[in-house]
C-alpha positions in Angstrom: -16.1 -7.6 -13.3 -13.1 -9.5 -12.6 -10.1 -7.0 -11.9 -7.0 -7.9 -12.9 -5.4 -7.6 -9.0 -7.2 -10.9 -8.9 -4.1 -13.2 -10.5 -1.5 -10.4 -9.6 1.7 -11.8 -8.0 3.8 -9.1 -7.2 8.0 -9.5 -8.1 9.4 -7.0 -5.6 8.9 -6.3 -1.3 11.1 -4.7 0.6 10.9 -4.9 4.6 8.9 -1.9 5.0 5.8 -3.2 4.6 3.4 0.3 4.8 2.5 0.3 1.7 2.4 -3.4 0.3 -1.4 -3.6 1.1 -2.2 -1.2 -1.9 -0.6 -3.7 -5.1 -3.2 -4.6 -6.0 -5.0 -1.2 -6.2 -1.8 0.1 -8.0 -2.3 -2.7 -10.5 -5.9 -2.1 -11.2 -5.4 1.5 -11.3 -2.5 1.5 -14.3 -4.6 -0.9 -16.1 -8.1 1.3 -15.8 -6.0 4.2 -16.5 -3.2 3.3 -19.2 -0.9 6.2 -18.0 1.5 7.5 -20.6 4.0 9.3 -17.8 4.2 8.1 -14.3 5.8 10.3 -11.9 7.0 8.9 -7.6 8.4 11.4 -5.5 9.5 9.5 -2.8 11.0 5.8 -3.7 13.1 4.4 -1.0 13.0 0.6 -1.7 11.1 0.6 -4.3 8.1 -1.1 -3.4 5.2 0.9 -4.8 7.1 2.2 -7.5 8.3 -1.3 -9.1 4.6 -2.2 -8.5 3.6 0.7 -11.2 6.2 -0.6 -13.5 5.1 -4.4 -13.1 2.1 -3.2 -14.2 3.1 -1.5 -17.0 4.9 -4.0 -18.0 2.2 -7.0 -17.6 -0.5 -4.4 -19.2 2.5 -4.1 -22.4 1.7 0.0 -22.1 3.5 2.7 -23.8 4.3 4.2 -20.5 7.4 6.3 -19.2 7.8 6.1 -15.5 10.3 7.8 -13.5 11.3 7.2 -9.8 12.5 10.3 -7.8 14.3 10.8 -4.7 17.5 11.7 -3.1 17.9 8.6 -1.3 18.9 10.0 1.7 16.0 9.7 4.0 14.3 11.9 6.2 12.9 11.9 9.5 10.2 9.4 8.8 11.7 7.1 7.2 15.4 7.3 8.8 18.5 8.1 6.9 20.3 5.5 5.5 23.2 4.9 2.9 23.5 4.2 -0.4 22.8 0.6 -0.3 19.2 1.6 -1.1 20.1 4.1 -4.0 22.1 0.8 -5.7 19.8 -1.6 -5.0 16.8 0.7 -6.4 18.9 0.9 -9.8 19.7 -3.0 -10.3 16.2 -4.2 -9.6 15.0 -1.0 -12.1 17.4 -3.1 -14.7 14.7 -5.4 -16.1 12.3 -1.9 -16.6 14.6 0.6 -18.3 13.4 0.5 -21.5 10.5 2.7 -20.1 11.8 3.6 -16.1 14.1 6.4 -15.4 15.5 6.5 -12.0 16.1 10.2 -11.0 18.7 10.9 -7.8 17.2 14.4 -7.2 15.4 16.7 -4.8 11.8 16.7 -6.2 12.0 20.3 -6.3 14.9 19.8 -8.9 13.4 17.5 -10.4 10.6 19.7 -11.6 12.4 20.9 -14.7 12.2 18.0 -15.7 8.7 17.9 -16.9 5.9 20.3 -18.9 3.4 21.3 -17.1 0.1 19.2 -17.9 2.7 16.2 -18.9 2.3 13.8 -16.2 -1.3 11.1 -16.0 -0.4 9.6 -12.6 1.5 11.0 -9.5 2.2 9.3 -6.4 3.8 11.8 -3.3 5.3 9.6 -1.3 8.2 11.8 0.5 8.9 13.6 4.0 5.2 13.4 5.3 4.8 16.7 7.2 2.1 19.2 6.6 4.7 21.6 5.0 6.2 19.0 2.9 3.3 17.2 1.6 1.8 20.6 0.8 4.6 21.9 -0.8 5.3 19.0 -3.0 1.7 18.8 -3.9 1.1 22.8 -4.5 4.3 22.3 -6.8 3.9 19.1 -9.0 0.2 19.9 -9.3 0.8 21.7 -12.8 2.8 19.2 -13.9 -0.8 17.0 -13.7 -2.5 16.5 -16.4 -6.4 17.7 -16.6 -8.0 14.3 -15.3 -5.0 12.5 -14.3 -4.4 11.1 -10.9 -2.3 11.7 -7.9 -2.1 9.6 -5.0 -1.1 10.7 -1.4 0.0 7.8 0.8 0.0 8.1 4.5 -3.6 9.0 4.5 -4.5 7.8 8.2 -1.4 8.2 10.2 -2.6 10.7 12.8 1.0 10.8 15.1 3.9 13.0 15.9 4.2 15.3 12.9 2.8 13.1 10.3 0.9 15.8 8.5 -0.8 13.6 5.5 -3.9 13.2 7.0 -4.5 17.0 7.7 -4.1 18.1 4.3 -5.6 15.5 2.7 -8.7 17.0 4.4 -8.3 20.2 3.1 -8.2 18.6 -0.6 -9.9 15.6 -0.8 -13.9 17.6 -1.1 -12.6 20.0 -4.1 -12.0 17.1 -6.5 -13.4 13.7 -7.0 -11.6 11.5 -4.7 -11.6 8.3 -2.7 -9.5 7.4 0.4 -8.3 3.6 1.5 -8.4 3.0 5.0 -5.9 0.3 4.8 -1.9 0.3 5.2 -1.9 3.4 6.5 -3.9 5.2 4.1 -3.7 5.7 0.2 -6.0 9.0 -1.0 -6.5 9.2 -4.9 -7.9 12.3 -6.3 -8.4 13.0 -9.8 -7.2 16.6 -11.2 -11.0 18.0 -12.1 -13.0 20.7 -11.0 -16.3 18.6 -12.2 -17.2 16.9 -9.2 -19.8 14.4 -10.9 -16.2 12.9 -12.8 -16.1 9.5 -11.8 -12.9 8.9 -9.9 -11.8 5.7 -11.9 -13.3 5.4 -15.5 -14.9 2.3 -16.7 -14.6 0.4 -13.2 -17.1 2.4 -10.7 -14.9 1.6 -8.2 -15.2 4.4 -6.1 -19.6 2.9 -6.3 -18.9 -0.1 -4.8 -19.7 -1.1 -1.4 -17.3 -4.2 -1.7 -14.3 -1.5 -3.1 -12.7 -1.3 0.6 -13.5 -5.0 1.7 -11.5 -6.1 -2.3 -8.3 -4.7 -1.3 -8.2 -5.2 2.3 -8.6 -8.8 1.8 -6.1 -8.4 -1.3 -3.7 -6.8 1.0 -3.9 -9.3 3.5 -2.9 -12.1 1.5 -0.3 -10.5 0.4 0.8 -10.4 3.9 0.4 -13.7 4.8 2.3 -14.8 1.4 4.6 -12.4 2.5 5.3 -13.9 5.8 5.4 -17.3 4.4 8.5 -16.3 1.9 9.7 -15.1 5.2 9.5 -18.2 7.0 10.7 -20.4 3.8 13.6 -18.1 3.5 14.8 -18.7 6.9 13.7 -22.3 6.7 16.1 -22.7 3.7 18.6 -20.8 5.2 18.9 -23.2 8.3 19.8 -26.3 6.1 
């Protein structure tokens, strides 16, 4: 099948470039799985999440998606002013008709959703052992039965990144699948029925080319990346 990552352009990249090998994934994965709610703890720039709502948008879904953080920063991703906060809210301009930007703590933020409410959750936020797991253990009931929740940060194995650990824990008591690639993206899907298939009508998760797709996806968007980069200094210059 042709996946429809293969003519994705993406509109928005930040400089912090850790996740910008999973677009295409992201893409794929809204489209295969049509998400009513959307749910990122853990924005910053806004790269992943304005990826979910590009898709949403290009897919013309009946989707609400909300963007949470408290856009203060933490020790892994350095604290920083709020220069990021406003430039989160006027690139989310041409999506809020659908995106809600929430400037919360995620615990705070949990009132703001029923429990079994939410399709597709990406944890994205302080990326110690005790945070991950705490921000996982709390927004799990908020998950619908079969929806999805990504964990990025999957195969950083320094300092006190604690992502990898737990996603060890988890990743055998559900059906679940783990990319390698821009420092790790794990997708489990909320079932107790191991024989589930991860991502429905795709058989991604089957595929011996799944890994080899998006690692060659996200390297062209790398090298398109560093080609804006170098026509944007180029231009600059005259």
């Amino acid at each position: 099948m042709i996946l429809p990552s293969a003519n994705f352009q993406i509109d928005f990249i930040s400089k912090v470039q850790n996740w910008h090998g999973h677009f295409g994934f992201a893409f794929d994965l809204v489209y295969q799985s049509k998400p009513k709610v959307l749910v990122e703890l853990g924005v910053h720039y806004g790269d992943s999440y304005f990826c979910f709502c590009q898709a949403v948008k290009e897919h013309n879904l009946e989707c609400k998606c909300f963007g949470i953080d408290n856009w203060k920063g933490d020790e892994h991703s350095g604290f920083y002013s709020d220069e990021v906060y406003e430039s989160v809210l006027t690139h989310n301009q041409r999506y809020t008709h659908f995106s809600k930007i929430l400037r919360k703590d995620f615990s705070d933020a949990l009132e703001n959703f029923e429990d079994s409410s939410i399709d597709l959750l990406h944890i994205d936020g302080c990326h110690t052992y005790d945070s991950v797991c705490s921000d996982f253990k709390k927004w799990y009931p908020k998950v619908k039965e079969n929806g999805f929740i990504l964990l990025h940060d999957t195969f950083i194995n320094r300092g006190n990144f604690g992502v990898a650990k737990f996603w060890s824990e988890i990743e055998g008591n559900y059906p679940s699948y783990n990319f390698p690639h821009s420092c790790g993206l794990g997708i489990i899907r909320k079932s107790l029925d191991k024989n589930i298939e991860v991502f429905d009508g795709s058989n991604l998760e089957n595929s011996s080319y799944i890994n080899l797709y998006y690692k060659v996806s996200s390297e062209k968007a790398a090298i398109a990346e560093k080609f804006k980069k170098f026509l944007d200094e180029e231009l600059s210059n005259l």
